[in-house]
C-alpha positions in Angstrom: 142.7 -51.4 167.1 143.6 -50.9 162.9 141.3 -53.3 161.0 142.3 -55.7 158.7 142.6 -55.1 154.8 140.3 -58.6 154.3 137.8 -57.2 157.1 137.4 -54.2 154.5 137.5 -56.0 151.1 135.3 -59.2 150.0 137.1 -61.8 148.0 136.3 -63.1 145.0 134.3 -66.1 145.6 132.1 -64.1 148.9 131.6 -61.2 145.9 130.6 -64.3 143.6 127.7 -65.0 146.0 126.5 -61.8 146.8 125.9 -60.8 143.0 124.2 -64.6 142.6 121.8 -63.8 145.9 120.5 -60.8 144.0 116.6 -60.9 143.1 117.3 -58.0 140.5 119.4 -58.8 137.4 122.6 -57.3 136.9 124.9 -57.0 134.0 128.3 -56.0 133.9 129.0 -54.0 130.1 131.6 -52.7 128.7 132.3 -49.0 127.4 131.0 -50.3 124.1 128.4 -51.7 125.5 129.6 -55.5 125.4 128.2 -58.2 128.2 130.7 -58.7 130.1 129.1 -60.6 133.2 125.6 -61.6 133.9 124.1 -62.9 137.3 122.1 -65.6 137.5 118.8 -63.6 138.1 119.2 -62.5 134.6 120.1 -65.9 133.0 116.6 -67.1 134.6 115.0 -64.0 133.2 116.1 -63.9 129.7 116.6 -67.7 129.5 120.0 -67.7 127.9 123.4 -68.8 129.8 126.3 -66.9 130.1 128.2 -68.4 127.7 125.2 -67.5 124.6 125.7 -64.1 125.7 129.3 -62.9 127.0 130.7 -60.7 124.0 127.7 -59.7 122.5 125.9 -56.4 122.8 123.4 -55.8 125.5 121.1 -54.7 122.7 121.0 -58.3 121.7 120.1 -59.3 125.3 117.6 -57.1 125.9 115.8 -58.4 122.3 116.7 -54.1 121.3 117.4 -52.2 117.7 121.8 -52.7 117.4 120.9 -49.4 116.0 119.2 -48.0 118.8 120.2 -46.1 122.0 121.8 -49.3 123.6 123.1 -50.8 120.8 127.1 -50.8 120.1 127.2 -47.5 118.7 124.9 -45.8 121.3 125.0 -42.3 123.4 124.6 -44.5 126.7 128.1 -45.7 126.2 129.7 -42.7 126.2 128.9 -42.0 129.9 128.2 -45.1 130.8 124.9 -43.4 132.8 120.8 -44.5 131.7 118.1 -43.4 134.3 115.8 -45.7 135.3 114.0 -46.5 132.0 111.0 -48.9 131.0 111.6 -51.3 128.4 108.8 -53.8 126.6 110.8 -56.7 124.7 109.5 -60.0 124.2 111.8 -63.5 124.6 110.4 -66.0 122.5 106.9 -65.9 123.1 107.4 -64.3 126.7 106.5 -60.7 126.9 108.9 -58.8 129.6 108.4 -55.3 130.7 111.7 -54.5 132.6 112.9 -51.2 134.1 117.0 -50.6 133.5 119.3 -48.4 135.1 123.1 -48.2 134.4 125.2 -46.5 136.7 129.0 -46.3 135.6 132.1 -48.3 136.8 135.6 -46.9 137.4 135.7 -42.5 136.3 132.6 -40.6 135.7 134.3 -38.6 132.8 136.3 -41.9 131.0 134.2 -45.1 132.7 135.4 -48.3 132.1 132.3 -49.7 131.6 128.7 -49.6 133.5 126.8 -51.8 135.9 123.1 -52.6 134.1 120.6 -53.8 136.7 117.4 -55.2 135.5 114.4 -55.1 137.2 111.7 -57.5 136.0 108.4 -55.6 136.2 106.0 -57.7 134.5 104.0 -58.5 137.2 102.9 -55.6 138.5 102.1 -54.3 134.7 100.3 -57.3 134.0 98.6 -57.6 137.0 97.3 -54.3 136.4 95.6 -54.9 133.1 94.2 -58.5 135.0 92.9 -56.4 137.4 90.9 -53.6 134.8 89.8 -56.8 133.3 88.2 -58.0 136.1 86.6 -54.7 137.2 84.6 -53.7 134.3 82.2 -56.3 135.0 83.0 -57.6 138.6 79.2 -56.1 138.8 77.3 -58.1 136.2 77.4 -61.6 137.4 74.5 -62.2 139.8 72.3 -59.7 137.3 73.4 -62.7 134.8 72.2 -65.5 136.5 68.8 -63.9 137.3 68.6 -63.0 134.1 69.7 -66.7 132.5 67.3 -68.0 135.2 64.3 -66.0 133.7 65.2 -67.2 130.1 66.2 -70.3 130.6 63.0 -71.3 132.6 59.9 -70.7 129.7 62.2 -72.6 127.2 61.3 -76.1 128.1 57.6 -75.3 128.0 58.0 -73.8 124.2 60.1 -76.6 123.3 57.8 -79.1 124.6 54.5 -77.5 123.0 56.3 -77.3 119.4 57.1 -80.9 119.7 53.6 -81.7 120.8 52.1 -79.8 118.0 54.3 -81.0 115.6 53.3 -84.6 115.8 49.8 -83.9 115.4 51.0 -82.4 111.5 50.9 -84.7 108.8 54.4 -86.0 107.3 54.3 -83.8 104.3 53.5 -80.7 106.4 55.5 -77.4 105.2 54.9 -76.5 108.5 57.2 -79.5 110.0 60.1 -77.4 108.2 59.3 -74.1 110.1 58.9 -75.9 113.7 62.1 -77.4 112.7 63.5 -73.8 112.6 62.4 -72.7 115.5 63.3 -75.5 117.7 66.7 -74.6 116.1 66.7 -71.0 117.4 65.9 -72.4 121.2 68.5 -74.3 121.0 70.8 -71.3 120.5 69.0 -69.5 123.2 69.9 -72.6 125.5 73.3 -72.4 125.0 73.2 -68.6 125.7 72.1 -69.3 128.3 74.0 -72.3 129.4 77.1 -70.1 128.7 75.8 -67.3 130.8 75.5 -69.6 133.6 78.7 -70.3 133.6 80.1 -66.8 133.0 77.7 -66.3 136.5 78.6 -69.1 138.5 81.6 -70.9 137.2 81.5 -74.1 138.5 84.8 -74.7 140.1 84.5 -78.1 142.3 87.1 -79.0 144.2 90.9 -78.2 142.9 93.2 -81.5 142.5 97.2 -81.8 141.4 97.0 -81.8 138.0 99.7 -81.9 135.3 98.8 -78.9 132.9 100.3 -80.4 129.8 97.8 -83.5 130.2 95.0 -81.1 129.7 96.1 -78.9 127.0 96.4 -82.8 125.2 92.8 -83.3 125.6 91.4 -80.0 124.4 93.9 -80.4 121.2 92.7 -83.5 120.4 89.2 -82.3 120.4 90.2 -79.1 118.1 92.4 -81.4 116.0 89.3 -82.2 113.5 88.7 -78.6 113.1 92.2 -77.5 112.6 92.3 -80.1 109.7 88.9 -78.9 108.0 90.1 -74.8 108.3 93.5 -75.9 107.1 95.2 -74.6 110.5 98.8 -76.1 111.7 99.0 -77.4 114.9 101.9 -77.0 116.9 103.0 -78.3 119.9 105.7 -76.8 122.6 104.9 -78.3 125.6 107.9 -78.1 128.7 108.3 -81.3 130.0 108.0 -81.8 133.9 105.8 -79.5 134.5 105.0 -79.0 138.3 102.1 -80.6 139.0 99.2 -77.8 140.5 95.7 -77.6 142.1 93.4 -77.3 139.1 89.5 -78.1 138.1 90.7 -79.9 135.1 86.9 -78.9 133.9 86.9 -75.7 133.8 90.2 -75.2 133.1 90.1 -77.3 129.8 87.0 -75.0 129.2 88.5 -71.9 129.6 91.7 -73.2 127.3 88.9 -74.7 124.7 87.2 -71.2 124.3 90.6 -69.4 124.2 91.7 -71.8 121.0 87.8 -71.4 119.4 88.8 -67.8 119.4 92.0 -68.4 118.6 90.8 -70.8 114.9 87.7 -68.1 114.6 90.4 -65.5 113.9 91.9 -68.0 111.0 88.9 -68.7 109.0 91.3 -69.7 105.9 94.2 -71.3 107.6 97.1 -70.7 109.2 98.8 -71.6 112.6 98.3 -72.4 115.9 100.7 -72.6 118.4 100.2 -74.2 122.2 102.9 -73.7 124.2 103.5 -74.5 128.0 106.3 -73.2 130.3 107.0 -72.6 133.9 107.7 -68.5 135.0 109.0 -67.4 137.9 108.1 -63.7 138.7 109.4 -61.3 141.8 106.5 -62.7 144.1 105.2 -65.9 142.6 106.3 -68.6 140.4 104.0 -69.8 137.7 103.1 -72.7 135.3 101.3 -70.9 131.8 100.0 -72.1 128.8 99.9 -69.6 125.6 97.8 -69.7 122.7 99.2 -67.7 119.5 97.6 -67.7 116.4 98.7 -66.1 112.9 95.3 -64.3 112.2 94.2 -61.4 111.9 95.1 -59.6 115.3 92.7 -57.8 117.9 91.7 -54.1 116.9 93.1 -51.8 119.8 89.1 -50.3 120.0 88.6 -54.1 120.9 91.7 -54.7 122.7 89.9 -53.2 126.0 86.6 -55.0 125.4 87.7 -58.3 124.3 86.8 -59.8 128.1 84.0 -58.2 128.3 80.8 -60.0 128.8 78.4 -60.2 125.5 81.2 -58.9 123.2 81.9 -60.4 120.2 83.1 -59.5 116.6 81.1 -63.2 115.3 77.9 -61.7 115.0 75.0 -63.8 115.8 77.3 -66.6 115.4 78.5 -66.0 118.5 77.4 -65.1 123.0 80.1 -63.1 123.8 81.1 -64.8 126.7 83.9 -67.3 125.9 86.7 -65.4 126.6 84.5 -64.1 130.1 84.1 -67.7 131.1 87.8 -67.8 130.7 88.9 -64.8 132.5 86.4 -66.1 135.3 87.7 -69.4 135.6 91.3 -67.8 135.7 90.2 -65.9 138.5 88.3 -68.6 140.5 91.9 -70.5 140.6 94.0 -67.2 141.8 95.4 -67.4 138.0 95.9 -64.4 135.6 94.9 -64.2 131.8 96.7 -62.2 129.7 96.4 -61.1 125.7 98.3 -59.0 123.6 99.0 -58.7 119.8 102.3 -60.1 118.4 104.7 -58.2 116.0 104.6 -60.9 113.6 101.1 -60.9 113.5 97.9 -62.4 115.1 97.6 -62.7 118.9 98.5 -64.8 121.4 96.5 -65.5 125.0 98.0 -66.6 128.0 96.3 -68.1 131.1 99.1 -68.4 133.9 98.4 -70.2 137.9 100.2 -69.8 140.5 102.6 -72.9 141.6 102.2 -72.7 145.7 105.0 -73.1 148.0 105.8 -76.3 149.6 104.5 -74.5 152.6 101.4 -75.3 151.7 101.2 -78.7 151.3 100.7 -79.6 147.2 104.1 -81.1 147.0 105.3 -80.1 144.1 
């Protein structure tokens, strides 16, 4: 029995759904390179509707150089033909690495155009940085707390006998001044060791729904004082109706408090901070994140590797080296990433991202 033309052939709107149900983006451009169609994975990636977009060149899509080999004037165009190709471009203050491909519509030697599919490959690049991040000192956390334990135990005893012998001194005592010092340098070693504690055993009690935005409020408005007296702007681009998540609002605000510290510590004469919170959805997980970006003075790519690491820090003896541990910890403890990178315009900008669970399991949200 002959088959039927529409048993062969999809109409329109059935073709409509099919390119919709796709997880991997896909653009339709013309032989100049032009956007001709976009599907909704890649309005959701690039955060632009098809309406923005339609007419302009994919260059401008994919955040590229108009000049460059997929701007208007392009070789790609000419064949309509781009093997699969990695591609780091950055959407507002979201950082995408993509893999393209365009394979041509119509003739191979005179296309009419070319089908560009997107494949959004942040994840798994991110993830893999996380994960190096993690490694290098997976090791080194019950060594801390034995060691913090050791330290942290003498300390009262000192403290106590210098406040003993100090009130047996008379008033005008120049010694009063030196016992004053060193009571001064134990209560740095505390809060070394307090902090490597922390680093060792976070202490993650038990997660509740939580609205992120409501604690990125309260860590601001405990940094607002010190924004004003370094000169700093504070800026605020919080999404609204945010899903609510299972947090330690604790250690959460803790790790976003140590990220900012670092974040004003790299603007010692002023500049800008920006707080911004959005909702991500990757291939395998969607996400609620929070980035910090500052306008200082960048992280050195020697440091760019270390800058997690336990006991590193560029503040001298200002400084533990373990803020930015405690964070990467407390990221962890939640099933959370923590990402950093340095922006083209200048300074850096940290991001801690958690996972928003399905409905499956139970949150609600």
């Amino acid at each position: 029995m002959a088959r039927t033309a529409s048993a062969r052939t999809l109409d329109p709107e059935s073709a409509q759904l099919c390119l919709a149900a796709l997880d991997i983006g896909l653009c339709v451009v013309g032989r100049g390179g032009d956007v001709r169609y976009l599907n909704p994975t890649v309005q959701e990636l690039f955060e632009v509707r098809s309406e923005e977009i339609l007419g302009a060149p994919v260059s401008e899509l994919l955040g590229l150089a108009h000049d460059g080999p997929l701007g208007p004037e392009g070789e790609v165009w000419r064949r309509c033909v781009l093997p699969p190709t990695q591609i780091l471009t950055q959407r507002g203050e979201k950082e995408l690495a993509l893999e393209c491909r365009i394979v041509p519509l119509g003739r191979k030697s005179r296309p009419d155009g070319g089908l560009l599919l997107i494949e959004d490959i942040s994840e798994s690049a991110e993830e893999q940085a996380f994960q190096r991040n993690i490694d290098r000192f997976s090791s080194m956390g019950s060594i801390s707390a034995v060691f913090a334990h050791e330290i942290r135990n003498p300390l009262t005893g000192i403290r106590t006998t210098i406040q003993f012998v100090e009130t047996k001194l008379p008033d005008d005592s120049a010694l009063r001044g030196d016992l004053d010092d060193a009571i001064k340098e134990l209560d740095r070693i505390e809060q070394f060791t307090t902090d490597l504690l922390q680093f060792a055993r976070p202490k993650i009690s038990a997660l509740e729904p939580a609205n992120l935005n409501d604690l990125i409020e309260k860590v601001l408005g405990n940094v607002s004082a010190r924004c004003e007296e370094q000169q700093v702007q504070l800026k605020r681009e919080l999404t609204e109706e945010l899903p609510e998540i299972p947090l330690d609002a604790d250690a959460v605000q803790q790790a976003l408090l140590n990220i900012i510290i670092n974040a004003l510590d790299a603007m010692p004469t002023g500049g800008t901070l920006r707080v911004s919170s959005s909702t991500r959805r990757y291939r395998t997980r969607r996400a609620v994140e929070v980035a910090v970006a500052d306008t200082g003075t960048g992280i050195s790519e020697e440091h760019m590797e270390k800058i997690f690491d336990p006991f590193f820090t560029t503040r001298g003896a200002g400084g533990t080296g373990l803020g930015l541990s405690i964070a990467l910890q407390v990221a962890k403890e939640h099933n959370g990433r923590i990402y950093v990178r340095n922006r083209p315009q200048g300074g850096a900008i940290f991001r801690l991202s958690f996972r928003v669970p399905d409905e499956s399991e139970g949150n609600g949200s």
